[in-house]
C-alpha positions in Angstrom: 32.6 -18.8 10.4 34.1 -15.7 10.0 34.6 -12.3 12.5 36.3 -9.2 11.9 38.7 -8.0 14.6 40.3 -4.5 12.2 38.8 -1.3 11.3 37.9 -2.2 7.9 34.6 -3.1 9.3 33.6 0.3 11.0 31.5 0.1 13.9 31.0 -3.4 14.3 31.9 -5.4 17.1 35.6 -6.9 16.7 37.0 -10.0 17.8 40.5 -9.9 19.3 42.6 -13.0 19.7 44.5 -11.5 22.0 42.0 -11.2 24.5 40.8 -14.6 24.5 43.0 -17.4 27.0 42.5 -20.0 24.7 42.7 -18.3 21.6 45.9 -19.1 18.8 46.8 -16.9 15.8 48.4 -18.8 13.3 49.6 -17.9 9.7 47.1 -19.9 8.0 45.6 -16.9 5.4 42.3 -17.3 3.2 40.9 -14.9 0.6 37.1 -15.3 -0.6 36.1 -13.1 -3.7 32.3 -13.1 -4.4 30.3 -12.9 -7.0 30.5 -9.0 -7.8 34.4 -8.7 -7.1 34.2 -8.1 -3.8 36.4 -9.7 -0.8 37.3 -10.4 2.1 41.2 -11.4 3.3 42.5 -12.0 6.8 44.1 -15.1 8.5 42.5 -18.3 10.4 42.4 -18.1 14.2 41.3 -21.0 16.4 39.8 -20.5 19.6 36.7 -22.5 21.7 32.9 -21.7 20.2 30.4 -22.2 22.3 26.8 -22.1 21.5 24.3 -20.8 24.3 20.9 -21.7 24.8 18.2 -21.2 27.6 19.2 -24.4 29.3 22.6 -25.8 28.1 25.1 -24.9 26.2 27.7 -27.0 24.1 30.9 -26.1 23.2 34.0 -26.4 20.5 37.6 -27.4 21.3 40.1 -24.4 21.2 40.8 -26.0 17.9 38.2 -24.7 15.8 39.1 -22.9 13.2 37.2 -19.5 12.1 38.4 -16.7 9.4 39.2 -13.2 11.0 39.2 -10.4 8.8 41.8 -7.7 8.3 40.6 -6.2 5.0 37.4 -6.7 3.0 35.3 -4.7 0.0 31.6 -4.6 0.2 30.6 -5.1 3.7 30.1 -1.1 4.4 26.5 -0.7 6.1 26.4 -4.5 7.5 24.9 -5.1 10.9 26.1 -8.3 11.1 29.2 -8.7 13.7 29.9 -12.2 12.1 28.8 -14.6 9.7 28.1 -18.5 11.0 27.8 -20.7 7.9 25.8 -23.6 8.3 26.2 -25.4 5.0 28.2 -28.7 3.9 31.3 -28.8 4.8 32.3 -29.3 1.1 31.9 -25.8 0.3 33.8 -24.9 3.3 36.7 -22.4 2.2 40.2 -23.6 3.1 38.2 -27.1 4.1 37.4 -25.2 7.5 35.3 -27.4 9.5 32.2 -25.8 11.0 31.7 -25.6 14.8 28.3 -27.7 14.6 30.8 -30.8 13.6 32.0 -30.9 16.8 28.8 -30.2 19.0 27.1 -32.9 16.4 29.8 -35.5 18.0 28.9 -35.1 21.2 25.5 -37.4 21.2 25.2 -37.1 24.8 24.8 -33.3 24.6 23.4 -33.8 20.9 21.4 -36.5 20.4 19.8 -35.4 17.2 22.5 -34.1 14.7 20.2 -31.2 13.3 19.3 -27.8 13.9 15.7 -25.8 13.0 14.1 -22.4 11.5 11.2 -20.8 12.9 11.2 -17.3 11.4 7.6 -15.5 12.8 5.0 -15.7 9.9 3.5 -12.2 10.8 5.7 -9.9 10.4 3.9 -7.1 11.8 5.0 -7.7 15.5 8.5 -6.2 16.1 9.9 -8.6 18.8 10.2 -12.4 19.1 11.1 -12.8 15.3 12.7 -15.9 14.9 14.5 -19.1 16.6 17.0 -21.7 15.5 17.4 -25.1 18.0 20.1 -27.0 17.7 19.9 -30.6 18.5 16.3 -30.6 19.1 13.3 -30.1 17.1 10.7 -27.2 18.6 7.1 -29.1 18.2 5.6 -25.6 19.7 6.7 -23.7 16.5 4.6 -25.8 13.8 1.5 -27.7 13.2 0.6 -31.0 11.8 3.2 -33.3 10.7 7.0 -32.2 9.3 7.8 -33.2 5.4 11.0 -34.3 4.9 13.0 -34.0 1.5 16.1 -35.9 0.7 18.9 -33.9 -0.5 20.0 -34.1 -4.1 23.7 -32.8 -2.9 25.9 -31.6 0.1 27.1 -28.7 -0.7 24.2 -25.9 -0.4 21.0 -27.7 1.5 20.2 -28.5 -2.0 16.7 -30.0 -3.3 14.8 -30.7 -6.1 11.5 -29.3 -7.4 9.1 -30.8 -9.0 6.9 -27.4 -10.3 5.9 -24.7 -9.2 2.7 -22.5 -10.5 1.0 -19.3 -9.5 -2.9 -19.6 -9.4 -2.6 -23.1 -11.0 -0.9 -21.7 -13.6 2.8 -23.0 -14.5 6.0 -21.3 -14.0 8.6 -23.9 -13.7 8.8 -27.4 -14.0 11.4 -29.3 -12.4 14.6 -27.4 -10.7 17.1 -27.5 -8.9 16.7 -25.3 -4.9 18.6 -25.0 -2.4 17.2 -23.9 1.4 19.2 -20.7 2.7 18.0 -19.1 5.7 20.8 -15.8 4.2 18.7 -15.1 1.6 15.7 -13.0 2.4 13.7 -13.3 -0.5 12.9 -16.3 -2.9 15.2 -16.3 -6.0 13.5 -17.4 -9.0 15.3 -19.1 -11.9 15.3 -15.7 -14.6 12.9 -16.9 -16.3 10.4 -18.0 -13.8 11.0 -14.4 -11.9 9.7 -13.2 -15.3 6.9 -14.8 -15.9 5.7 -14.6 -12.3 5.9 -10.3 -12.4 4.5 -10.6 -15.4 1.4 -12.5 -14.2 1.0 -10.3 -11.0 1.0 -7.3 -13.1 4.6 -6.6 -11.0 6.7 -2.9 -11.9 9.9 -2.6 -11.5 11.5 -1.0 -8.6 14.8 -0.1 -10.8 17.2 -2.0 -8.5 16.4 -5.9 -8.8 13.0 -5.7 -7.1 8.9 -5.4 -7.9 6.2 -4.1 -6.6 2.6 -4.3 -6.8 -0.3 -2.0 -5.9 -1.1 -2.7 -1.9 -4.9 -2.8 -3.1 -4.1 -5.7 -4.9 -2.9 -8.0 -2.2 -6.4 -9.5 -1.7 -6.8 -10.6 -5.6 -3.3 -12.2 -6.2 -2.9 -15.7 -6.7 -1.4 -18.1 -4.7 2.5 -19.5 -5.0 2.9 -23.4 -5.1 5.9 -25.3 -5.1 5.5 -29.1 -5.6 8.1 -30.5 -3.7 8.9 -35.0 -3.6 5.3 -34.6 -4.5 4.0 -32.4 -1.7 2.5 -29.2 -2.8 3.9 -26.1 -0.3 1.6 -22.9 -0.7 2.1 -19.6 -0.2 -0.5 -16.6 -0.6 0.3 -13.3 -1.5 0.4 -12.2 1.7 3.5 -14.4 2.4 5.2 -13.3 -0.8 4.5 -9.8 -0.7 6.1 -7.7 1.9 4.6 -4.5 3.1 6.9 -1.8 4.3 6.1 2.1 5.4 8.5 4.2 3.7 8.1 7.0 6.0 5.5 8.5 3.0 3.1 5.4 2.0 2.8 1.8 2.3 5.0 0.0 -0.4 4.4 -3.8 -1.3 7.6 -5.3 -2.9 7.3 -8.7 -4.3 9.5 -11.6 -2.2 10.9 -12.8 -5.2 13.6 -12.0 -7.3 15.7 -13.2 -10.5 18.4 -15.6 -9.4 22.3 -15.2 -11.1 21.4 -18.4 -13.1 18.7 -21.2 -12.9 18.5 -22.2 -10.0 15.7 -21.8 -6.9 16.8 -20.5 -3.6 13.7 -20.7 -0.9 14.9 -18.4 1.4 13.2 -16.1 4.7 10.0 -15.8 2.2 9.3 -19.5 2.2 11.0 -20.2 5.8 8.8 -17.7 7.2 5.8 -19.6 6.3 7.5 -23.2 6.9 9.1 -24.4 10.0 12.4 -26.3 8.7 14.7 -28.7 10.0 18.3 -29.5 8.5 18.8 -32.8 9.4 22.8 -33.5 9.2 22.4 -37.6 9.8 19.4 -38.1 7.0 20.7 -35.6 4.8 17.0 -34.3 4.5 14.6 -31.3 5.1 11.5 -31.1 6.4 9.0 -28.5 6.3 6.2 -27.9 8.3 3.6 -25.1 8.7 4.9 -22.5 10.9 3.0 -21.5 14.1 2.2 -17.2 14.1 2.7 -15.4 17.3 -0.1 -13.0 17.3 0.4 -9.4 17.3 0.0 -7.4 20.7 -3.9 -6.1 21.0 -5.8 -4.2 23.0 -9.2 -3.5 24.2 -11.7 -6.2 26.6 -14.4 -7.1 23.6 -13.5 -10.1 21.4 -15.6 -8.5 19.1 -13.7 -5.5 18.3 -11.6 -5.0 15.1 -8.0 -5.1 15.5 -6.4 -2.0 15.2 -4.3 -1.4 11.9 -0.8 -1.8 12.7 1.4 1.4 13.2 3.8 2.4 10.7 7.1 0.6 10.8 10.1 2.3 12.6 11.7 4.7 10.3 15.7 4.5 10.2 18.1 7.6 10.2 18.0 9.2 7.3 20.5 8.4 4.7 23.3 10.6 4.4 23.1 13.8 1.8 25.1 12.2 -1.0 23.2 8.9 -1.4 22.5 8.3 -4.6 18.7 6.9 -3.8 18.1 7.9 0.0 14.4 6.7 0.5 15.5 3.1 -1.1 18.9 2.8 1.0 17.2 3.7 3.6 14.6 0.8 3.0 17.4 -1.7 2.2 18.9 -1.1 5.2 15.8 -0.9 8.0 14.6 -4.0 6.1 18.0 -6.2 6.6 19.0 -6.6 2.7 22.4 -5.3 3.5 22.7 -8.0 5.8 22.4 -11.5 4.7 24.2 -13.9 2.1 22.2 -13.8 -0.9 23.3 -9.9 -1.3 26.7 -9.6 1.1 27.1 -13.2 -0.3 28.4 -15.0 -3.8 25.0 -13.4 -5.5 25.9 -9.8 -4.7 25.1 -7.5 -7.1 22.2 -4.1 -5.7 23.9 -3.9 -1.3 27.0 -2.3 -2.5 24.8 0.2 -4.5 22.2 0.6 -2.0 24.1 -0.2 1.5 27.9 0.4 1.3 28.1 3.6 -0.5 25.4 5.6 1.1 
């Protein structure tokens, strides 16, 4: 878990040990350099973490450790105030145990060492987005029965694939995943991204990303990922995302190139699937995620719903971006703000995010 109390990270909101009763500095340091260079330094506070829900909440001892930043490259344009890692512990840097370790303990508040995704399938409501339980699985948030997967390892929530196709049509046989709710899109292994923009007749966006023609959504063909023999499909309009770009209506693929060969089924995949990360089976499950309709209006049942308004437009970039209309896009659509790019993979967010 890591916060940033110094001015290195502009105008988000800072964490002060100082201000905290039961807060202790130490001189414990840590340094994490990601994939494209970039880093972040600063020293290991401990202090009580507390996680607040509607009815309960469940708490740390003012032992737990978390990093605190006091300088870092690469993090220019997040929104993020924090970052919670929710991993293995193996991975952990410094062997920093995470804050769920603790609440997991406490069976009487936690009687079910897990936590759950629901991310909103339609995407075209602007409130009410997403939920993660801890302790407890949501049976309101997905229907039928949940699929569970045994983990391959414990670092990442790593799994293993089986195949995937598009349109019946192989793209990969068996892989290695893991299941990150950082990473927005799907990352493809390189040559499974290729062969999948080549079959959707995908262009290049010039930064990473594809897009296809928005007339086109309809035709597409369906994504399937065979998974401990259970096939997981999602259409096109799961794996396409539609954006307003203040001029048109753009529709960038979900799916990207990975940094090597393995699968990462991130927000794309989650969005559709409800998921659980179960800590004591060292599984999880997936199950097909409830929608919460948009807002309508109007007393006939028989009446089309109206097309949905254009998206929110952010501030324009300032006059010295390189690419305005695509940092702008980065940013309103929370790229810049999750691990896959401010993470180990990090290679287009400094371009797009931190230098406009």
């Amino acid at each position: 878990m890591m916060f940033c109390p110094s001015s290195s990270c502009g105008s988000l909101r800072r964490f002060t040990c100082s201000s905290s009763s039961t807060c202790a500095s130490s001189s414990q340091s840590f340094s994490i350099q990601y994939g494209d260079g970039s880093t972040t330094k600063g020293t290991v506070e401990r202090d009580v973490v507390c996680f607040v829900g509607a009815n309960n909440r469940g708490c740390t001892s003012n032992q737990q450790g978390f990093a605190c930043i006091s300088s870092a490259s690469g993090l220019q344009g997040s929104q993020n105030d924090g970052l919670l890692g929710m991993a293995w512990d193996s991975i952990s840097v410094d062997s920093i145990a995470q804050p769920i370790d603790q609440i997991f303990q406490n069976t009487a508040l936690c009687p079910q060492a897990l936590f759950t995704f629901w991310m909103n399938p339609n995407t075209n409501v602007q409130s009410g987005g997403g939920e993660m339980t801890l302790c407890y699985i949501d049976s309101t948030r997905y229907t039928g029965s949940i699929t569970y997967i045994p983990l391959s390892a414990t670092d990442y929530w790593r799994i293993n694939l089986g195949s995937v196709s598009l349109g019946g049509s192989s793209v990969s046989g068996q892989a290695t995943a893991i299941v990150d709710t950082g990473t927005s899109l799907i990352a493809a292994a390189p040559a499974a991204a290729s062969s999948i923009m080549s079959k959707i007749g995908a262009q290049s966006m010039g930064d990473g990303t594809y897009e296809v023609s928005c007339s086109r959504l309809s035709s597409l063909p369906i994504l399937t990922f065979v998974i401990n023999g259970v096939s997981f499909s999602l259409p096109a309009s799961s794996y396409i995302i539609e954006y307003y770009n203040g001029n048109q209506y753009i529709c960038m693929v979900g799916i990207m190139a990975s940094g090597d060969n393995m699968w990462i089924l991130g927000d794309v995949f989650i969005r559709k699937y409800y998921t659980v990360f179960d800590h004591t089976n060292r599984r999880v499950g997936f199950a097909p995620a409830t929608s919460t309709p948009a807002n309508t209006s109007g007393g006939g049942g028989s009446a089309p719903a109206p097309a949905p308004a254009p998206a929110p437009q952010p501030a324009p970039a300032p006059s010295n971006c390189v690419d305005n209309v695509n940092c702008a896009t980065w940013v309103a659509n929370g790229f810049c703000t999750n691990s896959f790019y401010v993470g180990k993979y990090q290679t287009y967010c400094p371009h797009r995010c931190g230098y406009c």
